[in-house]
N, C-alpha and C positions, 0 to 999 in steps of 0.2 A: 735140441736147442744148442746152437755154439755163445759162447760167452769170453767175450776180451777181457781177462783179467788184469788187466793194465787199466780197469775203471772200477774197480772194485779194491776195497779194503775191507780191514777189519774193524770189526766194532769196538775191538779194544786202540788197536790204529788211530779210528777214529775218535775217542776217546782225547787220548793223548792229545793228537792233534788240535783238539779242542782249548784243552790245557787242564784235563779234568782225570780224575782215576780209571783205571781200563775198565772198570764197568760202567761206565754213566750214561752213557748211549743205550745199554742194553736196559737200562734199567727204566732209562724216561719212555722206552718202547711199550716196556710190560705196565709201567704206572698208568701211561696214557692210552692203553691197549689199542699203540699203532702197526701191530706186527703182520694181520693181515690185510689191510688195508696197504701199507707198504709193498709187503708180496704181490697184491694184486697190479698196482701201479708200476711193476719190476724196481721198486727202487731197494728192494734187499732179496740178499739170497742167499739160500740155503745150500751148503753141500755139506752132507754127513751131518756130523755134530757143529760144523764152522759156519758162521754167519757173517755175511758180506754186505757191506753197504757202499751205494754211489754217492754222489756230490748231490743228486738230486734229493736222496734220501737225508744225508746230511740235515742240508736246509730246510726240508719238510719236517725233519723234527726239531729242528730252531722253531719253525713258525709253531709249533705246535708245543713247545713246554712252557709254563709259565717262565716267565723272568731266570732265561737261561744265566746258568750264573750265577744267579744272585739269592742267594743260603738266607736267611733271615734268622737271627738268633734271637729265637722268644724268650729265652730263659729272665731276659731283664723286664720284658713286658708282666711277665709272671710274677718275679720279685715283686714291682713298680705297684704291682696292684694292691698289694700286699700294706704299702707304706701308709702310716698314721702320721698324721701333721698334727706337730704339736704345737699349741701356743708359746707366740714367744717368749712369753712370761716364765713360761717353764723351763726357758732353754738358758736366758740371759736373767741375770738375779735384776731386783730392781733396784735402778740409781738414782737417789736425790743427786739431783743439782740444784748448787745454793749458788744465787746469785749475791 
């Protein structure tokens, strides 16, 4: 099988290119266990240890990660639930008003 390397990157490459750390592609591969399903469609390849992805591949795993991008930080959902509301009587002392 001949192979034009001039369509082919790397997953860390690609990565980057994204705007993301050199593992995040490889990582949304193995989360979303798209690595043979990819292989089969030629849209990654293996040579030795290195791992190559095209444009088509790329966008196949956009369409395929949840909310590429977008990190959602539970830690406040977690606090939030956590919260007791107190009356406001107990927050603010009480005031006569004398008319």
């Amino acid at each position: 099988m001949e192979v034009n390397m001039n369509d082919w990157i790397s997953l860390a490459q690609a990565s980057k290119n994204l705007g993301f750390n050199r593992n995040y592609i490889q990582s949304r591969i193995l989360k979303y266990d798209l690595e043979s399903e990819m292989l089969d469609r030629g849209m990654l390849l293996e040579l030795g240890n290195a791992k190559f992805i095209n444009s088509k591949g790329i966008e196949f795993v956009k369409q395929h990660v949840k909310k590429l991008g977008v990190h959602v930080n539970r830690r406040s959902d977690y606090v939030d639930m956590y919260l007791k509301i107190a009356p406001l009587s107990t927050i603010v002392p009480a005031v006569n008003i004398v008319y």
